[in-house]
C-alpha positions as CSV (number, residue, x, y, z in Angstrom):
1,X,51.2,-63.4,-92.3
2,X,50.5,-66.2,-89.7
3,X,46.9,-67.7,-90.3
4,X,45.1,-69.7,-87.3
5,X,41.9,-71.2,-87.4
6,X,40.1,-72.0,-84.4
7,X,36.2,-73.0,-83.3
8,X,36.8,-71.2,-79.9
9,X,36.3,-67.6,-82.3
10,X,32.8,-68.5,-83.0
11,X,31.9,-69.0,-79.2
12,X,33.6,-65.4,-78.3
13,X,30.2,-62.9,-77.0
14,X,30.3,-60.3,-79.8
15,X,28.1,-56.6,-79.6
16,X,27.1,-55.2,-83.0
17,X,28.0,-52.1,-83.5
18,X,24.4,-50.3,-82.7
19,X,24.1,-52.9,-79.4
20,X,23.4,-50.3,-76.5
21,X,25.1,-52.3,-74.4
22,X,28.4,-51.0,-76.4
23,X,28.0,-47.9,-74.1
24,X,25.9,-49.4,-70.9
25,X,27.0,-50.3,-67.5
26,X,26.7,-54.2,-68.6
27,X,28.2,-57.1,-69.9
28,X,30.6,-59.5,-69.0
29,X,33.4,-58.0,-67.0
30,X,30.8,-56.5,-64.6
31,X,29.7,-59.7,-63.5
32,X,32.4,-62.4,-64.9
33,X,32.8,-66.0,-63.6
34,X,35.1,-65.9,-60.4
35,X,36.8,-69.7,-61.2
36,X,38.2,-67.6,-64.1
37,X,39.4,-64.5,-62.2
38,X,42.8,-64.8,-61.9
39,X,43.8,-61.5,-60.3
40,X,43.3,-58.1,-59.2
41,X,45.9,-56.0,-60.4
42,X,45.7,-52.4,-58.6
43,X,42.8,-50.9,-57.5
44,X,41.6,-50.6,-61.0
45,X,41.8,-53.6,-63.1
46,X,40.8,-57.4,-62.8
47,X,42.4,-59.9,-65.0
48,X,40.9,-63.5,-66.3
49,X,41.5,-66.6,-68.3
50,X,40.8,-65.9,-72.1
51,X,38.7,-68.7,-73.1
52,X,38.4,-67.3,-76.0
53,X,41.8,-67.5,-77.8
54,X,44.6,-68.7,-80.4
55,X,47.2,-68.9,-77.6
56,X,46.8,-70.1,-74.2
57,X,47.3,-69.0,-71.7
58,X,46.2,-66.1,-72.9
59,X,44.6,-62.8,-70.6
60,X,41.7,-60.7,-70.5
61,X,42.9,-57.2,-68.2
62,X,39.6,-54.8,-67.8
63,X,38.5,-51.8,-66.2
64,X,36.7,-53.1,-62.9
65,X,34.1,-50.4,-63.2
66,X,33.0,-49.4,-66.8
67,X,35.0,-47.5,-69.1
68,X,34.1,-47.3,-73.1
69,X,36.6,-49.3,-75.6
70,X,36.6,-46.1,-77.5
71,X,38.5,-44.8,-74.8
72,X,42.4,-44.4,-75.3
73,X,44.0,-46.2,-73.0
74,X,45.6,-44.2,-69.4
75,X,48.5,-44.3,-67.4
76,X,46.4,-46.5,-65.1
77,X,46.4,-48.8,-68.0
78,X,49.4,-49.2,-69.4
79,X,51.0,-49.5,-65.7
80,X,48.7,-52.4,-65.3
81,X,49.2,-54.0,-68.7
82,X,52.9,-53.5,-68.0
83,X,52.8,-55.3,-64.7
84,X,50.8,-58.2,-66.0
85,X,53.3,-58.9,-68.4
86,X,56.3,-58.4,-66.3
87,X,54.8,-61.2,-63.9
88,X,53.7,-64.0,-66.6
89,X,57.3,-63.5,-68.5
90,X,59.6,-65.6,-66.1
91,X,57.3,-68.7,-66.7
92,X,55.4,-67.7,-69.8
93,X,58.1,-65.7,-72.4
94,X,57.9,-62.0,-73.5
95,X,54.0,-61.2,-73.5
96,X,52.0,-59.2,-75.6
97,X,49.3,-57.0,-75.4
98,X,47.0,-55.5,-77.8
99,X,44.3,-52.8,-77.8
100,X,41.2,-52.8,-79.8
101,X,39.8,-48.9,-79.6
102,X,36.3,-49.2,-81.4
103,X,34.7,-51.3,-83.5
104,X,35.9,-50.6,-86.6
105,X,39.8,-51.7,-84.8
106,X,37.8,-55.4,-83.9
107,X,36.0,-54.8,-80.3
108,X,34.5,-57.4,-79.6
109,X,33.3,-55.7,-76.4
110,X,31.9,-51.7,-75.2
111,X,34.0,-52.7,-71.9
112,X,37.3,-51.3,-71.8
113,X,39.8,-54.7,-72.1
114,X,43.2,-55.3,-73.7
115,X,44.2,-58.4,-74.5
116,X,47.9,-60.4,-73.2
117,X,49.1,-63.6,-74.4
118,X,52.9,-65.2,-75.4
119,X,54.7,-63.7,-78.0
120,X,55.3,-65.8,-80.8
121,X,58.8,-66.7,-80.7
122,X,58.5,-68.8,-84.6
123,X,56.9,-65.5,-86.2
124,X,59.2,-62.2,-86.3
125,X,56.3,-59.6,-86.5
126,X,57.3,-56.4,-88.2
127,X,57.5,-54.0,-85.4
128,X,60.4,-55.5,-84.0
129,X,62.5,-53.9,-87.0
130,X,61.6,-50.1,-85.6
131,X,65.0,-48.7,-85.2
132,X,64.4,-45.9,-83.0
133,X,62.7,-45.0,-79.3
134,X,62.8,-41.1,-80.1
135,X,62.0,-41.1,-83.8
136,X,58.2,-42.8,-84.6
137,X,58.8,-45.3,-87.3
138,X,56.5,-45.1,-90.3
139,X,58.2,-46.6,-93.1
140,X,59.0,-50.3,-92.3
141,X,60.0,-52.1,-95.7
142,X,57.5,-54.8,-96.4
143,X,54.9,-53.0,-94.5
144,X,51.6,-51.7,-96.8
145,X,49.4,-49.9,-94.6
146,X,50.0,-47.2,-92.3
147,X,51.8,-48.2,-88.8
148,X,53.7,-46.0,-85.8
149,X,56.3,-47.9,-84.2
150,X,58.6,-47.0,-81.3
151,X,61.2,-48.7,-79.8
152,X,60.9,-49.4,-75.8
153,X,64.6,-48.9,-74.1
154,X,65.5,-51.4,-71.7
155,X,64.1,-50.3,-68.1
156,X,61.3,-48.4,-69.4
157,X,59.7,-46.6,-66.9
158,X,55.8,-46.7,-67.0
159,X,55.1,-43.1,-67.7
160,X,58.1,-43.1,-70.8
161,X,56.0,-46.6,-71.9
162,X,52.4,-44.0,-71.8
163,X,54.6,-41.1,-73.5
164,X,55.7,-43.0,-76.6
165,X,51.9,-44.5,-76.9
166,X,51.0,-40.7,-76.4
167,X,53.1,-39.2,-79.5
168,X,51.8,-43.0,-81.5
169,X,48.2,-42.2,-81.0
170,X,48.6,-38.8,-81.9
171,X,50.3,-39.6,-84.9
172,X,47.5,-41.8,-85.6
173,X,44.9,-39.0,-85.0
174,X,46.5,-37.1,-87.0
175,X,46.6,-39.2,-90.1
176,X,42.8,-40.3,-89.7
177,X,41.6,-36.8,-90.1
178,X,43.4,-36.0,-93.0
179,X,42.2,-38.8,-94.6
180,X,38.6,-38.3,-93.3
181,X,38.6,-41.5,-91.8
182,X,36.7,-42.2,-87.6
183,X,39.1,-42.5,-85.1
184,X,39.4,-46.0,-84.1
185,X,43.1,-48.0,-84.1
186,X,44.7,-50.6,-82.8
187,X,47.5,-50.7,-80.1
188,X,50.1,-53.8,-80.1
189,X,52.7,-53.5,-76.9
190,X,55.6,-56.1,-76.4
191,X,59.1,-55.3,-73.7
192,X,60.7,-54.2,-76.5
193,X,58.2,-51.7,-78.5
194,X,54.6,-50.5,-79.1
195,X,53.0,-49.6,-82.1
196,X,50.2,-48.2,-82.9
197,X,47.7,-48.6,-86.8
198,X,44.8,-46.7,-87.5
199,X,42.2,-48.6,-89.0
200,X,39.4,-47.6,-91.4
201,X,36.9,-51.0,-91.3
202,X,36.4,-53.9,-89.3
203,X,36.8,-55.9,-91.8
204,X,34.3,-56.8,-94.9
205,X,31.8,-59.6,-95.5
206,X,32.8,-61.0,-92.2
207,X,36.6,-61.2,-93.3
208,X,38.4,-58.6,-90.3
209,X,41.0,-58.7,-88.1
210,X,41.9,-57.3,-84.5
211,X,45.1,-55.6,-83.8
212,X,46.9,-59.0,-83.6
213,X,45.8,-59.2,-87.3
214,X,47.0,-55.8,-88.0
215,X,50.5,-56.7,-87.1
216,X,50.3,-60.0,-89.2
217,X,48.6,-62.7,-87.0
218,X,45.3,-63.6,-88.3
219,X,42.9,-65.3,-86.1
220,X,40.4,-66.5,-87.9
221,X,36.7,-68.8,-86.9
222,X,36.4,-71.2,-89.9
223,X,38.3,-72.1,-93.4
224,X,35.5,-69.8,-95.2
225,X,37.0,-66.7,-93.7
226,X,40.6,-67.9,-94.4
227,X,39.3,-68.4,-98.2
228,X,38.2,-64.4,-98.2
229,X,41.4,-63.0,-97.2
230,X,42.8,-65.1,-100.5
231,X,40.1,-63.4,-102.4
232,X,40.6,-60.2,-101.5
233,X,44.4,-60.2,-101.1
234,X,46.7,-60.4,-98.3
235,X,47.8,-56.8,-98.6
236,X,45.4,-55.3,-100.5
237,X,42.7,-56.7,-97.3
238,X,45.3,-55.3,-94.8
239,X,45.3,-52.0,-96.5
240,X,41.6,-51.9,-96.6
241,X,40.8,-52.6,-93.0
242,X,43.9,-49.9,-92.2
243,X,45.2,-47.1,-94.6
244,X,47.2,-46.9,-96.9
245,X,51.0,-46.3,-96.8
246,X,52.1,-43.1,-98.4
């Protein structure tokens, strides 16, 4: 695990899980500051400036006209997600992106938005050890709750990218109702690989994580909520917020 605490969490706009605008034409990306608009990328996406964030820069790409964040993410998406990253790379490093699909995977928002900022290059996050790009890894030693992993192969076309987070999703699905669980999880793309983790809760008295957590890096508002993962266990929290391994 990589913990960072930082005072720019507690200023993030977050919807409560019963907060019609979760599902309304509103909120921040219909209307968003233009001195933060960096880009539009296609006909369907806007990016800005996260001001929000644990690494700068760091990107917020959205759906320019409403789309739920319980939606899974399209070929549209993933083609523009794949683009943003492609141009920030020669000047920024590898990129990468994560997916928060419902609440219970840490939305913070009902607006359909991924997230894109560097990849840490001092923290080896446990999706890089998936071995294969045909075979979905489940099993990666060291790893207690329930993850999907593909490998990427080098020039990747979009639509191979969309199947292999296709057949990860699935695979997701298909866990979660067996289990009796909702349907939200978690999406975390670099070049090399995507990954998908079903999740089960939020998080609990305030202690969650988003998909960045889910994959090891915990962002994190104050020392309180640093203190509760400690409480409740590294793993054993991890497990609880995801499923666990069988």
């Amino acid at each position: 695990f990589e913990f960072r605490i930082s005072l720019a969490l507690k200023r993030k706009p977050y919807l409560e899980r019963d907060d019609p605008q979760r599902t309304a034409d509103k909120g921040p990306f219909l209307n968003p500051d233009p001195d933060f608009v960096v880009a539009q990328v296609g006909s369907h996406h806007a990016l800005k400036l996260n001001l929000c964030c644990m690494y700068r820069p760091a990107f917020v790409l959205y759906t320019r006209l409403f789309e739920p964040q319980t939606q899974d993410l399209n070929l549209v998406d993933v083609e523009a997600a794949r683009a943003v990253m492609a141009a920030l790379k020669p000047t920024l490093g590898p990129q990468l992106m994560i997916y928060n699909c419902g609440v219970d995977a840490g939305s913070s928002q009902g607006h359909k938005h991924v997230q894109i900022f560097p990849q840490p290059t001092h923290f080896p996050l446990y999706p890089q050890k998936a071995t294969s790009e045909n075979e979905i890894n489940s099993t990666i030693p060291g790893v207690p709750n329930l993850h999907f992993v593909l490998r990427l192969p080098q020039a990747v076309t979009t639509e191979q990218t969309y199947h292999s987070l296709e057949r990860l999703v699935s695979a997701a699905r298909d866990t979660q109702t067996a289990c009796g669980m909702g349907c939200d999880y978690n999406v975390i793309m670099a070049e090399e690989w995507i990954c998908a983790v079903p999740r089960r809760l939020v998080g609990k008295d305030g202690v969650g994580a988003n998909g960045a957590g889910m994959v090891g890096l915990v962002w994190l508002r104050d020392q309180a909520e640093r203190d509760g993962w400690e409480s409740f266990g590294l793993t054993e929290h991890l497990v609880r917020l995801g499923t666990q391994r069988t």
